[in-house]
N, C-alpha and C positions, 0 to 999 in steps of 0.2 A: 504494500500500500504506500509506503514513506518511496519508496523509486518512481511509482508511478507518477506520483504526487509533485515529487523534483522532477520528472521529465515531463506534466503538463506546466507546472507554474512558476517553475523556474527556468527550466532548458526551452520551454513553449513546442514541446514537440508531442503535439497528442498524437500523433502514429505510436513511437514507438509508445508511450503512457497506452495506448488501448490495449497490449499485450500484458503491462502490468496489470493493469486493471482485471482483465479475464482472469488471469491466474489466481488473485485475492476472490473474484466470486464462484471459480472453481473447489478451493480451497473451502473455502463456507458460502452457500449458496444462499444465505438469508441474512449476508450482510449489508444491509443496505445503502449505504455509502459507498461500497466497491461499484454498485449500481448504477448512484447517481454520477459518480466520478466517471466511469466508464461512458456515462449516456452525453454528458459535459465535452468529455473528449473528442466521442462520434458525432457533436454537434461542430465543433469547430472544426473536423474533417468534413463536413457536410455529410455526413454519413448516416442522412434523416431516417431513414427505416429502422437501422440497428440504434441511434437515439432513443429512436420512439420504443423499440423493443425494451432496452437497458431501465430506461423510467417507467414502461410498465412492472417490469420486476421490481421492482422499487417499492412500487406502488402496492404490489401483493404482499411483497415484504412486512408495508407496513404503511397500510390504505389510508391515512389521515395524513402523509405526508403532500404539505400542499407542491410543496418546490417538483415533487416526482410527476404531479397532475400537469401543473405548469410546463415542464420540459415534455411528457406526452403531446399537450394540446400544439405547443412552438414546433416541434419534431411535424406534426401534423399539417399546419399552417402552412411550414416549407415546404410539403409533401402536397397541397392545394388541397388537401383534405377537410375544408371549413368546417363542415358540419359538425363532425367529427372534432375537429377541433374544439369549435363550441363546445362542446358536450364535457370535454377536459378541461378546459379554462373555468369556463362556472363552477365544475365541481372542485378545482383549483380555488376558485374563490369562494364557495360555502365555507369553504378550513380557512382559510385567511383571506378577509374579504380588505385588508391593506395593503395588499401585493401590488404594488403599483406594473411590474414586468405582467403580474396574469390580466390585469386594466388592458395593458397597452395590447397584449397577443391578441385576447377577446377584441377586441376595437380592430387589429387587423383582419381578424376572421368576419367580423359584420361587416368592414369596408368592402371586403374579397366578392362580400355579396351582395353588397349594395344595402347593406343597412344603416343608412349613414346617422339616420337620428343616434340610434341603438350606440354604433361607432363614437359619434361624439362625444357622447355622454360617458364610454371608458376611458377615450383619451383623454378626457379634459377629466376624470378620478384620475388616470394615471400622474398627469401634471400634477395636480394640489398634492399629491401624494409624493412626491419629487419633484421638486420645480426645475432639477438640472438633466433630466430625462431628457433627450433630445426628440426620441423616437415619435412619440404622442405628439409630435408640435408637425409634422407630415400629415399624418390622420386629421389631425385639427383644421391644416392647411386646406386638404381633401374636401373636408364637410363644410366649409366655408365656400369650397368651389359651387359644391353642390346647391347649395342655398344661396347663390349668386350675390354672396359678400367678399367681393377683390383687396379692398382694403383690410379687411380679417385675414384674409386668406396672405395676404402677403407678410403681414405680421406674423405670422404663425411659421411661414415657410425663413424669412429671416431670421427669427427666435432658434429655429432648426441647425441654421448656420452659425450663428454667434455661438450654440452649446455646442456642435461637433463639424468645424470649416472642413476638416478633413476626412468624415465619417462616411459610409458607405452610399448614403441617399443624397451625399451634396452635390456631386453632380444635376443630378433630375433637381433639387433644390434651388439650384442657382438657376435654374432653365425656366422653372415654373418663376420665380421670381423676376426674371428678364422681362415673363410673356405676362404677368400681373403689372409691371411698370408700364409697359405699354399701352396697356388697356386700360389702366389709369389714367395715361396721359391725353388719351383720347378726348 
């Protein structure tokens, strides 16, 4: 467990961490931390199915764990499984309904499907729940589009960029922000 552990979050190498990890829930199959670690790791390989696998063990382990729900329903989400998803985020949040990450997942799974009220209203719990969250200020930006408020919508997508200029969505972020000034300036 302590190798696997130095080669995800210190060395940052979940390949080889996912071989530790198997060994520790080989070892004892109802550990469930070997689990969550293992499912941790197959998520930053993208390796959504065995994620979602590793957190559902987890989850059997020891079923009130919200963080195992939460990595099921994300595993899912990347996997375009919404529904599904859903279904693991809420019960994510009955166990802890201050998880601002299960907020934000749930809010991507109703975006996915056009649930924008629904969406909003996780993203913007996920926000007051962490105001340095970046993820939820996307979503926000999203449902502002949809209820054709540009001026929200642009604050929300710049909020996105001031918490994370270099994060994965700032590309699309700085593009919706370009085509929001424009259409302001109209």
């Amino acid at each position: 467990m302590n190798k696997g552990q130095e080669l995800l979050f210190r060395k940052h190498d979940a390949k080889a961490s996912v071989d530790e990890f198997k060994k520790v829930i080989k070892i004892d199959p109802l550990y469930e931390q070997g689990y969550m670690l293992l499912g941790l790791a197959q998520m930053q390989l993208g390796q959504w199915g065995d994620a979602q696998w590793a957190f559902e063990e987890a989850a059997k382990v020891e079923p009130g764990n919200a963080k195992a729900h939460l990595g099921i329903g994300s595993s899912l989400n990347e996997q375009h499984d919404y529904a599904a998803a859903q279904k693991a985020l809420e019960h994510s949040l009955d166990i802890d309904p201050e998880s601002a990450e299960a907020h934000y997942e749930l809010a991507r799974s109703l975006a996915a499907t056009n649930k924008w009220s629904a969406a909003g209203q996780h993203a913007q719990r996920a926000i007051d729940l962490n105001p340095d969250y970046p993820g939820p200020h996307i979503i926000m930006g999203n449902v502002y589009i949809e209820n054709d408020e540009p001026e929200a919508a642009l604050h929300e997508f710049e909020e996105y960029l001031r918490l994370d200029p270099q994060g994965p969505l700032a590309p699309s972020a700085r593009e919706m922000v370009g085509q929001l000034k424009k259409t302001l300036a109209q």
